[in-house]
SEMI-118106 format. One record per residue: residue in one letter; x, y, z of N, C-alpha, C, O in turn. Coordinates in steps of 0.05 Angstrom, whole numbers, plus 5000, padded with zeros to 4 digits. Example, Ala and Ser with C-alpha at 12.3 -4.5 7.8 and 13.67 -1.06 7.14 Angstrom:
<sites>
A526448865156524649105156526449345156528549345169S525749555142527349795143525850015157526850235161
</sites>
This chain:
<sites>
X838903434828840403604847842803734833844503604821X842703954835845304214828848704024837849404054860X849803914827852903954837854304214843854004434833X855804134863856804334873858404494858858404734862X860304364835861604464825860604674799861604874787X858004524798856604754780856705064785856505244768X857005094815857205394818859805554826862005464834X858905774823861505994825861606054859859606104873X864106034867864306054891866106344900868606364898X865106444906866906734913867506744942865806704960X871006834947872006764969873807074972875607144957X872807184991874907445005876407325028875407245049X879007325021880407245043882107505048884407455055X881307795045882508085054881408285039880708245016X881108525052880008735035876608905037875509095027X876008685056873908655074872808755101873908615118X871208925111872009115139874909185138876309135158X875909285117878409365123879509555101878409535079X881409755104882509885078886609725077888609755091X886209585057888509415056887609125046885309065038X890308915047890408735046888008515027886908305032X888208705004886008584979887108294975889408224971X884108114978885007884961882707754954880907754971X882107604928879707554939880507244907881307284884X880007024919880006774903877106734886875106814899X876606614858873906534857874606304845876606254832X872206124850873205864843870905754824868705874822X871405574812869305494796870505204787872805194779X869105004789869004704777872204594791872404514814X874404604772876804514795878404674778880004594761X877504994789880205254780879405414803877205394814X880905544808881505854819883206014813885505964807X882206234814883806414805884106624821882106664835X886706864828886906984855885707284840885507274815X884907544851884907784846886407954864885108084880X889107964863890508194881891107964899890107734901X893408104914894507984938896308214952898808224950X895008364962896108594986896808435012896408205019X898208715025898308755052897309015063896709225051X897408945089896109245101897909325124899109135134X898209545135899509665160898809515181896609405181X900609495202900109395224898209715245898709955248X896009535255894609725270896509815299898609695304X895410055316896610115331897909885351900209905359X896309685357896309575370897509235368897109035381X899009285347899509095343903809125346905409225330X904109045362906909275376908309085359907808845362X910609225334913309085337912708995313914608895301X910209005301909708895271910208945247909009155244X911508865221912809015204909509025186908709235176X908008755183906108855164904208595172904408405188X902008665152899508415161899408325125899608485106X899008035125898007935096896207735106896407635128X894207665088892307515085892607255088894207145072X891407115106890906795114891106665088889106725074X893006475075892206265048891605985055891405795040X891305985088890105675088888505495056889205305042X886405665053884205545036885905585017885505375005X888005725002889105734984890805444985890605294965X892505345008894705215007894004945004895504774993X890604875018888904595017888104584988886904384978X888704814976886304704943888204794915887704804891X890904844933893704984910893804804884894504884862X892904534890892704464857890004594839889604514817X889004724847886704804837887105154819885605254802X889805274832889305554842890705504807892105314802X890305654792891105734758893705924763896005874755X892606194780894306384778893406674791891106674800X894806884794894207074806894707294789896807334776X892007514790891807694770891607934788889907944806X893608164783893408444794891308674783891008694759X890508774793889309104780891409284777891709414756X892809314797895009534801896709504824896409374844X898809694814901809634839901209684855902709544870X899409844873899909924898899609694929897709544936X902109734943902609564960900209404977900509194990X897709544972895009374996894009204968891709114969X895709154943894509014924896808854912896008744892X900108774917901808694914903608564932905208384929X902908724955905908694977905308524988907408434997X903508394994904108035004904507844974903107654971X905807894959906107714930908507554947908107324956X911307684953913507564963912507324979912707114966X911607285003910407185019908606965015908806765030X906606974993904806804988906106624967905606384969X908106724943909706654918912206384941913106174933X912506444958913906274969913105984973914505784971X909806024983908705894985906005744960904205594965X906405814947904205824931904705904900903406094891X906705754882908205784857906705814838906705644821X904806054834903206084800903406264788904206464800X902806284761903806504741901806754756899606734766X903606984753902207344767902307464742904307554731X899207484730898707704714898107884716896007934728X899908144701900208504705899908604680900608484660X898508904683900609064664902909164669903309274691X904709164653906909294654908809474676911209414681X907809644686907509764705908809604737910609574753X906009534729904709364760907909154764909609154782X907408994740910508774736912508824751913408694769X913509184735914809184741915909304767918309334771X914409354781913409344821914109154831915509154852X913108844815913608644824915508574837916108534861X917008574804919808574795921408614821921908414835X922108864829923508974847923508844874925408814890X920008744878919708584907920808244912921408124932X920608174885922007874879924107884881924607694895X926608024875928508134871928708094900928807854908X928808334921929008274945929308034966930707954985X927107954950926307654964928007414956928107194966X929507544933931007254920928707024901929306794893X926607124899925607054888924207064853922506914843X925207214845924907234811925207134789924107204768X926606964794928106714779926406554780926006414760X924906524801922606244803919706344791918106164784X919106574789916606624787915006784752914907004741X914406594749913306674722911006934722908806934731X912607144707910107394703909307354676910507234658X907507434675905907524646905507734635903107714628X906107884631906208234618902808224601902208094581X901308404616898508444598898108734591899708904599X896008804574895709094568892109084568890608904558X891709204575888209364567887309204546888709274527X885608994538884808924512884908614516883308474503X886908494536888108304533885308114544883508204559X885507894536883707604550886207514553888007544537X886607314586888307174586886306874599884806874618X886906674583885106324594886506274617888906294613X886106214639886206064660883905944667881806044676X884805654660882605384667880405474650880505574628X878005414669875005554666874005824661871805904653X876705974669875906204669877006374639878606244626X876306564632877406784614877307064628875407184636X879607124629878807394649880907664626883007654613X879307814629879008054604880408314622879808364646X882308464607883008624624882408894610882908924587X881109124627880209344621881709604625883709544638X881709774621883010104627882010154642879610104641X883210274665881410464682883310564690885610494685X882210864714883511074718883811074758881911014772X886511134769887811124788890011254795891911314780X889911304818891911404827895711304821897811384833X895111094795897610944792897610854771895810694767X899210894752898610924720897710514720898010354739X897010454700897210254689895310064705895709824709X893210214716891310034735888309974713887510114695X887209744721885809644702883609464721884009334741X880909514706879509284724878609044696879009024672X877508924716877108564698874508504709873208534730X874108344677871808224666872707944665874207864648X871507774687871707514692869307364669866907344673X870207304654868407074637867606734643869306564636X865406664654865106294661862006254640861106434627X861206044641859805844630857805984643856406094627X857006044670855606234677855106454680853006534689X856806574673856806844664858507064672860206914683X859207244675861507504674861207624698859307744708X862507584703863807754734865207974736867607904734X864908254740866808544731867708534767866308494786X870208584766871808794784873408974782875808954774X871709234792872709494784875409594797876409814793X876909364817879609464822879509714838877309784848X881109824840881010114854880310264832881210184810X878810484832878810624807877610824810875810814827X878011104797876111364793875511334772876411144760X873311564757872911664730873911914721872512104726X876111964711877212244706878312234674879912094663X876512484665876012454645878112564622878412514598X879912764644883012864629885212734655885912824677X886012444636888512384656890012444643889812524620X892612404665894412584660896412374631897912474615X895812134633897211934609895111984589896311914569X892712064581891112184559889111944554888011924533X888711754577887611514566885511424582886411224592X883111454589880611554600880011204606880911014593X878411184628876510894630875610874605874411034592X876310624597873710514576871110424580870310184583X869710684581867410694587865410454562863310334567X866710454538865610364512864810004520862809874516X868109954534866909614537865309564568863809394576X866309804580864109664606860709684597859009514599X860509934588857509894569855909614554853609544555X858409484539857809334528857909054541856508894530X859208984558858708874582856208884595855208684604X855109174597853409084618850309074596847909024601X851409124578848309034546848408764551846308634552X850708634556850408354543849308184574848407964574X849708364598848908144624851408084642853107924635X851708224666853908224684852408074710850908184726X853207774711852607644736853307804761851607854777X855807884764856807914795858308224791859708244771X858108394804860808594813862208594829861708454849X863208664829865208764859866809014849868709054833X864709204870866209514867866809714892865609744913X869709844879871409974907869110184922867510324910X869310144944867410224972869010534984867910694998X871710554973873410654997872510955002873011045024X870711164979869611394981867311464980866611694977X865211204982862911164976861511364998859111404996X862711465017862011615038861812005029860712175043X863212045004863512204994862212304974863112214953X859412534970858012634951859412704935861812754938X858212734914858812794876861512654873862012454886X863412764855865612664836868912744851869712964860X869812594851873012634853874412854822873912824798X875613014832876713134828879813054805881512904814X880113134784881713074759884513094764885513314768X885712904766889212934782890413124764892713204770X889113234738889913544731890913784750892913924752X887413744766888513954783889514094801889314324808X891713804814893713814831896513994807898114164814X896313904787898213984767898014304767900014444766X895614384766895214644759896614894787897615114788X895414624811896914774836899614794841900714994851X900414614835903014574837904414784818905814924834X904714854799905015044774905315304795907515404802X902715384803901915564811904115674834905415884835X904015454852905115454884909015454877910815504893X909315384846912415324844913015654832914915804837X910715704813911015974805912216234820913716394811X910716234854911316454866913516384883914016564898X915116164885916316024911918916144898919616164874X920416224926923816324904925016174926927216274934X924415964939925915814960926315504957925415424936X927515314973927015074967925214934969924414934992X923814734951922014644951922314344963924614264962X920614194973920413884980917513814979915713924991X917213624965914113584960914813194968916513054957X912813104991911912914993909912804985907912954985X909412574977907612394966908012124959910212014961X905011974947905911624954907911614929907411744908X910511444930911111404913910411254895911411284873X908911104897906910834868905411144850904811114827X904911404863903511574849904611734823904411964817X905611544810907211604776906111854772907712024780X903311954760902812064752902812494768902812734763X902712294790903112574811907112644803907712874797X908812494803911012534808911712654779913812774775X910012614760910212684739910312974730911713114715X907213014750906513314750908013494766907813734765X910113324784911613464797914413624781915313854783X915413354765918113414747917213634730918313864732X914913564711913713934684913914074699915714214690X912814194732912514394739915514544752915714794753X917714334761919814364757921114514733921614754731X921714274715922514374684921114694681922514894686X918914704675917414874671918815154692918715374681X919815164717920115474727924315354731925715444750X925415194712928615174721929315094750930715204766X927714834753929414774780929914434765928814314746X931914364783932714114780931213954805930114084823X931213644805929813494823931613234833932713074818X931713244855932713084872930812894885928912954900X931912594876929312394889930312284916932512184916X928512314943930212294967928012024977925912054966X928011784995926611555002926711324981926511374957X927011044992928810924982926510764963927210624944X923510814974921910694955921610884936922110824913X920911124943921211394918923711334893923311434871X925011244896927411154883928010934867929610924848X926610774875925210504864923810544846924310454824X921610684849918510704827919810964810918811004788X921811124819922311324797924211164774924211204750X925711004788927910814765925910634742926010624717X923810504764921910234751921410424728922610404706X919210644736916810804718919810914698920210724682X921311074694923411234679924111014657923911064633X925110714668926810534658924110364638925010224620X921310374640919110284625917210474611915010444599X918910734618917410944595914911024615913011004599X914211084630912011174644912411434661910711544676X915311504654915111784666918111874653920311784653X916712134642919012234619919812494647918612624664X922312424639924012654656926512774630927812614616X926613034629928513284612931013144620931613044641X932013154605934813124602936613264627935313434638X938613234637940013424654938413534674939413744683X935913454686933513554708934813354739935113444761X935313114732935113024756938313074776940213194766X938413004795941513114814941312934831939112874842X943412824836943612704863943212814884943813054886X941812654910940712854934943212974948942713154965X946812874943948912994951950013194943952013284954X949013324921949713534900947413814904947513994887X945413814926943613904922944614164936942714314937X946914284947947914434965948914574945948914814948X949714484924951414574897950314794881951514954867X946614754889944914994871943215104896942114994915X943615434884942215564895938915454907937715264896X938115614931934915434936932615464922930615334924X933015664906930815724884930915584859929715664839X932115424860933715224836933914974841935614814833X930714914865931514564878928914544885927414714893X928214214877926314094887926413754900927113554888X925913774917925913524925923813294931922013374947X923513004921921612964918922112724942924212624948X919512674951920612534985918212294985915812344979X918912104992916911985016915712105049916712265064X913611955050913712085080911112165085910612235108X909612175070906212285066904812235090903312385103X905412005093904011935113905011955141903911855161X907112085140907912135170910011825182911011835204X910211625168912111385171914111505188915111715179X914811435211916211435228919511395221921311505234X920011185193922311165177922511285158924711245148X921211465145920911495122922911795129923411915149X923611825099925512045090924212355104925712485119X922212425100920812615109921512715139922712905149X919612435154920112455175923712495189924512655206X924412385182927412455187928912665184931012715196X927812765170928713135160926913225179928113385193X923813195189922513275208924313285230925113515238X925113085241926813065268929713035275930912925294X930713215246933613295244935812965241938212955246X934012715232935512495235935712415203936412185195X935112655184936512575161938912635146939712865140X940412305138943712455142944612655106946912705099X943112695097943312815071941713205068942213425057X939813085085938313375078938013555104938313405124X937513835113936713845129934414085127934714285113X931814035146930614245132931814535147932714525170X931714755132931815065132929815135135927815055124X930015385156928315655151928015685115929615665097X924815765116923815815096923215615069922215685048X924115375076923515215053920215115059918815065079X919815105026917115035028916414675027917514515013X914814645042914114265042911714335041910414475056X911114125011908914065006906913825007906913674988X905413785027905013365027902413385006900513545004X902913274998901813164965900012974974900012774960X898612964991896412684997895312765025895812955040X893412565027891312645052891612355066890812135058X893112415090893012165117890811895109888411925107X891911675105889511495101889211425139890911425156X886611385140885711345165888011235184890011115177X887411305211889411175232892011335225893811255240X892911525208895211535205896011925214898212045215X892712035220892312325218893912445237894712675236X894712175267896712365284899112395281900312595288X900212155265902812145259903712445235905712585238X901812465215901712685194902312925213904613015213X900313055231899813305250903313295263904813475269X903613025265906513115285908313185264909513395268X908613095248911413185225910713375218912513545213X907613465212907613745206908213995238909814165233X907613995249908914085274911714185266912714405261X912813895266915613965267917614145241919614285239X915614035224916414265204916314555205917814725197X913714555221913314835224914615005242914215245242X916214865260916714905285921014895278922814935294X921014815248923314845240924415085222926415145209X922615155228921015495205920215405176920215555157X919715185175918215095141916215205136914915305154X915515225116912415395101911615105096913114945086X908615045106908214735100904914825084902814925093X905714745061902514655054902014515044902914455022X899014315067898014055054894614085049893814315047X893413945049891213925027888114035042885914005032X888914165071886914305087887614535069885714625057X890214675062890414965051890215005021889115205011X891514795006890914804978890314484963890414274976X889614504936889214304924891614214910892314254887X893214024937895713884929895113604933897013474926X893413484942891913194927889213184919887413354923X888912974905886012884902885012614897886112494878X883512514908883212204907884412004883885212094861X884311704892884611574866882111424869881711244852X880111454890878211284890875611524881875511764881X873011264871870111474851869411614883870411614906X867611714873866011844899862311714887861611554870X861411844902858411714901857411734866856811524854X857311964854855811964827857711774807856911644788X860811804817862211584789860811344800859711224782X860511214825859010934831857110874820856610674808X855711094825852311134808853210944782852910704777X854611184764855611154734856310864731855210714714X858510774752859810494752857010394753856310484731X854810284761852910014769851010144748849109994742X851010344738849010384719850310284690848910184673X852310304687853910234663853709844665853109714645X854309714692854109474690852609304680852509134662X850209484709847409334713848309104723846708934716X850508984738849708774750847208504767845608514786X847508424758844608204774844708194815843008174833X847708214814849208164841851408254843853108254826X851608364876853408494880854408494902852808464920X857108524908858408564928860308794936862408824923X859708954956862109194952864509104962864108874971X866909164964869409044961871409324974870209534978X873009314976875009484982874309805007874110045002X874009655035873209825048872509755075872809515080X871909895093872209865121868909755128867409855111X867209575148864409575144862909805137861409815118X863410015153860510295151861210325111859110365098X863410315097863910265073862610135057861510255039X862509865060861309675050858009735049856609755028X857109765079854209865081853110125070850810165065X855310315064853410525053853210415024851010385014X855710335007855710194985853010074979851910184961X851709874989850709824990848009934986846909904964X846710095008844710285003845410444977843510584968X847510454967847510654941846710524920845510644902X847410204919846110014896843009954908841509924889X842009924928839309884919837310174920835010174912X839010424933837710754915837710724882836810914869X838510554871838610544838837810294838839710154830X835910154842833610004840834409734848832909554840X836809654863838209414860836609264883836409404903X835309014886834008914906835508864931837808814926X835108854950836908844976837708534977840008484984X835508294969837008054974838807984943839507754938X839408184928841908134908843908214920845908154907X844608374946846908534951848308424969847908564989X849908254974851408184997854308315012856608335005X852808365035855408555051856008345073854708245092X858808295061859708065074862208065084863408255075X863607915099865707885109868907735098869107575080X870807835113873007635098872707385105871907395129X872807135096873106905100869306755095868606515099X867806945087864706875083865406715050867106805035X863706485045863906455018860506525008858306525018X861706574982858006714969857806464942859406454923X855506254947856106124915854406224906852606314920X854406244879852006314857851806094828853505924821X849506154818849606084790847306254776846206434790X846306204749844206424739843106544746842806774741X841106294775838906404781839006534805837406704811X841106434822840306454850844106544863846206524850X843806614882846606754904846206634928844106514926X847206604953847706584973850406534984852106394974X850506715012852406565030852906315036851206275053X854006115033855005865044856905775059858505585052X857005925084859205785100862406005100862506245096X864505855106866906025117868505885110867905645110X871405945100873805885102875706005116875906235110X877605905139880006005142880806265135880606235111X881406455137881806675136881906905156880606875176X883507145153884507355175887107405167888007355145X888907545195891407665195894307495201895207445223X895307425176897807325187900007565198900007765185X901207545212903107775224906407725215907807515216X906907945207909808015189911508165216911208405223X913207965228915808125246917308025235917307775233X919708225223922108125212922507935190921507985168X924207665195923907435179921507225184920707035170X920807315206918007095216915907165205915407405205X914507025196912506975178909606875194909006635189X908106975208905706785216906906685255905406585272X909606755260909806585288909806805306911106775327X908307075303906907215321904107195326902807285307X902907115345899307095349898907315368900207515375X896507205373895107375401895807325419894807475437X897807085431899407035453901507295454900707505463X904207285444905207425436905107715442906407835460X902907845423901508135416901408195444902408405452X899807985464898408075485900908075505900808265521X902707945506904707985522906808305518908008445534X906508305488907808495484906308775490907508975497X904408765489902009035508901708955540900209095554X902808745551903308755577905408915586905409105600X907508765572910408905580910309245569911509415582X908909325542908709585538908109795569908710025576X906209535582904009795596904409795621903509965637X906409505631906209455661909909405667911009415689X911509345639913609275644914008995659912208835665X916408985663916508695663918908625695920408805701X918908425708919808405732921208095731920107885728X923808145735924207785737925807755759927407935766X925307475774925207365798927407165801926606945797X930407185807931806965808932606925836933307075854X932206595832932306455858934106175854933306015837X936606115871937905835875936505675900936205795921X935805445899935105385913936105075923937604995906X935904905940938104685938936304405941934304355955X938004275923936704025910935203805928933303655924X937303845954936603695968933803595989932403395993X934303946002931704026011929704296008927904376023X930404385989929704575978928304795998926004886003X931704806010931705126015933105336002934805265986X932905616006933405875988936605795997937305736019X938105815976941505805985941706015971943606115982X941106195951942006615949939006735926937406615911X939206915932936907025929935307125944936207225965X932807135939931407135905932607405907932607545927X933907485875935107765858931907865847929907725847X932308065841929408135831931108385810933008525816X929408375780931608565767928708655756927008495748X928608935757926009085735927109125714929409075709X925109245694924709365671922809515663920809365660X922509675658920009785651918009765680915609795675X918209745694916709765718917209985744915610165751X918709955751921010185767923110195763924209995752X924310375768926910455768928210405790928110565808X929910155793930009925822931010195846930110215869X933810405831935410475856933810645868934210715892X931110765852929310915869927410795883925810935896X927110565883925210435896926710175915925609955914X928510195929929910015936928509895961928609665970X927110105970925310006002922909835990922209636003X921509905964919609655946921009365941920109135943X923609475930925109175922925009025944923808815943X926309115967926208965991924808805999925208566003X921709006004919308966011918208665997916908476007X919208715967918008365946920108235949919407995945X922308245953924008055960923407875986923807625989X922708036000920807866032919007696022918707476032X917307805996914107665992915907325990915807106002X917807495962917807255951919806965968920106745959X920807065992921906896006920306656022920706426026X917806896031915706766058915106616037916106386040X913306636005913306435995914806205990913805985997X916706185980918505985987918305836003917805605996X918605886032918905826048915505686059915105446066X913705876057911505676056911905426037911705196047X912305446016912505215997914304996016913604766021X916605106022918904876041917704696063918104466068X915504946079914204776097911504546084911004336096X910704596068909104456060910004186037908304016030X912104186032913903996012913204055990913703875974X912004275979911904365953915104385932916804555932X914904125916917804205902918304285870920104415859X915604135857916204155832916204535823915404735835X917204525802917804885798916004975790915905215797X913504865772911404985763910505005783911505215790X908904925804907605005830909905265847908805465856X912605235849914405425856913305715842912405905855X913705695817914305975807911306075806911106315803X908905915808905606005800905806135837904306335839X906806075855906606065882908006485886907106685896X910606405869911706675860910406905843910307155845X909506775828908406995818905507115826904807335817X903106885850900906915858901807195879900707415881X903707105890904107275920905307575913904707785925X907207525888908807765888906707995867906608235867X905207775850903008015835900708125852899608345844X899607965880898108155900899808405916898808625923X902408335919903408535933903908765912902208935914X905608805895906008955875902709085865902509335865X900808965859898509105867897509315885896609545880X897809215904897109295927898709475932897709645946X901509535925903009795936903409985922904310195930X902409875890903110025862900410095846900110325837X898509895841896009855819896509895803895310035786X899509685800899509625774901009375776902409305796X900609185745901208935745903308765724902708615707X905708845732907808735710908108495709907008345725X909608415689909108175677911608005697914008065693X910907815716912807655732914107485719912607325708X916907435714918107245708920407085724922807135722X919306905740921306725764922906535746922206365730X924406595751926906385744928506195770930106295785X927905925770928905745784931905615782932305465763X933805655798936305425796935805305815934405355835X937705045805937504835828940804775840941904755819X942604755856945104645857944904495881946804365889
</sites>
């Protein structure tokens, strides 16, 4: 009989029916090792939430086991739960450079940097943890210094392609290494795991050249002020923004406080050359003519905080937009986010801005392959087995059909879930079972102590508002001695409804008072008595159902 430990156990605990919150552990004999550790946006519905990170139960039961945690790249659905999990969970985080130094900045925050050992890697590198050897590769993204990995075991090599395109003139001059994934996949690639997120998209993504070329173009004829939004982790875009600057004499002003961050990190590690005498403080920007200004913004996405938006709705205290300035959003709405985008553009337009985003010209272009680089990716592997990775289900499933259109057998392909484990060894793959896993919820300093209790109260009170019931009542024989007060919120507006208030102030007396006649005293039967009677009436006069809250004194 096989020991268990003989096989490779692969564990998604994020990144899975979802665009966000990458993580995915693999374990082998008594190591693990992490790949990414994101967060993702809180969905609409999740009221009051600052962010979602990945369940580490299974991490925290087997933490003597875990080696360490290895990044592809900075971007926050592949870093931003590091703070969070590093608190809990003390192992060396290996990066390139770049990525680090993203880190950097989020440890920092957290008060945490001092405790946490990084490892600085480059393209080329093998780094040993435990059982494993994991090999780090070049590849091309929307964020300089992103790389996928070649997991090496006793059983054989594991590739994950990370987020990644194929573009063949980047803008750092330094192309996928197509040379070692080839040779990788000559020698025999047990497992993949490759990004899903455009797999919905025929032929090839488009060369972040030729946002550069637009930009040139669009700065060429513009004799007004410029503001170009976009993600800030997008080094290479912000890059193309400053030449095309330099290039027609405007100076650049960096406005959002993460834009500001990644322009210091990337400037201060050599990853983005800026001219001498180009940059200005965003308080000095009044100082030069508007044909002589660019501003570079957060806000792409329509963030409700973000710098952009705030100039959208006249609540930013530095800038304001003008008639005739041009805003340019440098990126395309990631899902869920298309209404929030449409409203700031509105308002721009409606502030007399000239707005153009990526329906009118080519001012983004993916960082993820499209269908033929996938092709290229699983033909270059040849993997034995596969899993798609980074993507929402219909994602995962077309993925899927695209590896067995290129001859891949359907029982090698597993489209699976977060928290599913897959073991393998030479010969054979399967699912085996589940771990722990899903959404921990980020409000504020609280970490995990918002659930679905919570959530659901807080979409009560969103939708029905909320009603509370105060009543003194006396110890002795518990009758009403003042009261019951009844105070709304979010439900009506009491002084216009004063003949309603009335009306539940009766309910809630006769109840009482039934309770008195019957010797009902304890308060839980009191207030369930209050809130049975007063949520039929309020029904019944309204059809609708706020959230009752009776409050009992005794004197």
């Amino acid at each position: 009989m096989v020991r268990r430990t003989s096989k490779i156990r692969v564990i998604p605990l994020g990144g899975l029916n979802e665009i966000g919150k990458n993580m995915m552990a693999i374990e082998y004999k008594d190591d693990i090792i992490i790949i990414d550790c994101g967060l993702s946006f809180p969905e609409d519905e999740m009221l009051g939430i600052d962010m979602v990170i990945p369940d580490i139960t299974y991490l925290m039961k087997n933490k003597d086991k875990v080696r360490g945690i290895v990044l592809t790249h900075g971007h926050e659905d592949h870093i931003g739960a590091l703070p969070y999990v590093l608190k809990k969970l003390n192992v060396p985080v290996y990066g390139t450079k770049l990525t680090l130094g993203l880190v950097e900045n989020k440890l920092k925050e957290h008060k945490l940097f001092s405790s946490v050992h990084m490892e600085t890697v480059k393209p080329g590198d093998i780094v040993k943890l435990g059982e494993f050897k994991v090999e780090f590769i070049r590849t091309s993204h929307s964020i300089a210094d992103a790389v996928c990995l070649a997991i090496h075991t006793h059983l054989g090599t594991i590739v994950h392609t990370g987020d990644f395109k194929i573009d063949f003139t980047p803008i750092d001059g330094d192309p996928i290494d197509f040379h070692r994934l080839a040779e990788l996949g000559k020698k025999g690639v047990l497992l993949l795991f490759a990004d899903s997120t455009n797999v919905e998209r025929p032929g090839y993504t488009m060369s972040e050249k030729t946002v550069g070329t637009t930009f040139e173009n669009i700065f060429r004829n513009a004799n007004q002020r410029i503001i170009v939004a976009t993600f800030a982790s997008n080094v290479h875009r912000v890059q193309q923004i400053i030449d095309a600057a330099y290039k027609f004499n405007r100076k650049i002003s960096v406005s959002g406080r993460s834009m500001v961050n990644v322009v210091n990190v990337a400037m201060e590690l050599g990853y983005l050359k800026v001219p001498e005498d180009i940059l200005i403080d965003i308080n000095d920007i009044n100082k030069y003519p508007n044909d002589e200004v660019v501003v570079i913004t957060t806000g792409s996405q329509g963030e409700p905080m973000s710098a952009l938006s705030r100039m959208a709705s006249s609540e930013h205290r530095k800038l304001e937009i003008q008639p005739g300035d041009m805003v340019i959003l440098s990126a395309t709405p990631i899902p869920g986010n298309e209404k929030t985008v449409a409203r700031v553009i509105n308002q721009l337009f409606q502030k007399g801005a000239n707005v153009i985003y990526e329906a009118l010209a080519d001012v983004h272009v993916s960082g993820h392959a499209c269908q033929e680089e996938l092709k290229l990716m699983h033909s270059l592997i040849k993997p034995k087995y596969f899993i798609p990775v980074h993507g929402e289900y219909r994602h995962l499933k077309q993925h899927a059909k695209l590896a067995e259109s290129l001859g891949m057998p359907t029982s090698n392909i597993f489209t699976i879930e977060t928290g599913q484990v897959v073991e393998l060894s030479k010969d054979y793959a399967r699912v085996c079972g589940n771990v722990p896993a899903g959404n921990i919820l980020v409000d504020g300093l609280g970490v995990g102590d918002v659930g679905n209790i919570v959530l659901r109260d807080r979409k009560h009170l969103s939708e029905d508002g909320l009603m509370v019931v105060v009543v003194t009542i006396s110890k002795e024989d518990g009758h009403v001695v003042s009261g019951p007060d009844i105070i709304s919120r979010g439900f009506v507006y009491v002084r216009e409804s004063e003949a309603l208030m009335d009306e539940a102030r009766a309910v809630v007396r006769n109840s009482l008072q039934v309770c008195q006649t019957n010797g009902v005293r304890e308060w839980a039967a009191l207030k369930s008595s209050i809130k049975d009677s007063l949520k039929g009436f309020l029904y019944e006069k309204t059809k609708r159902s706020p959230m009752i809250l009776p409050i009992i004194m005794e004197v």
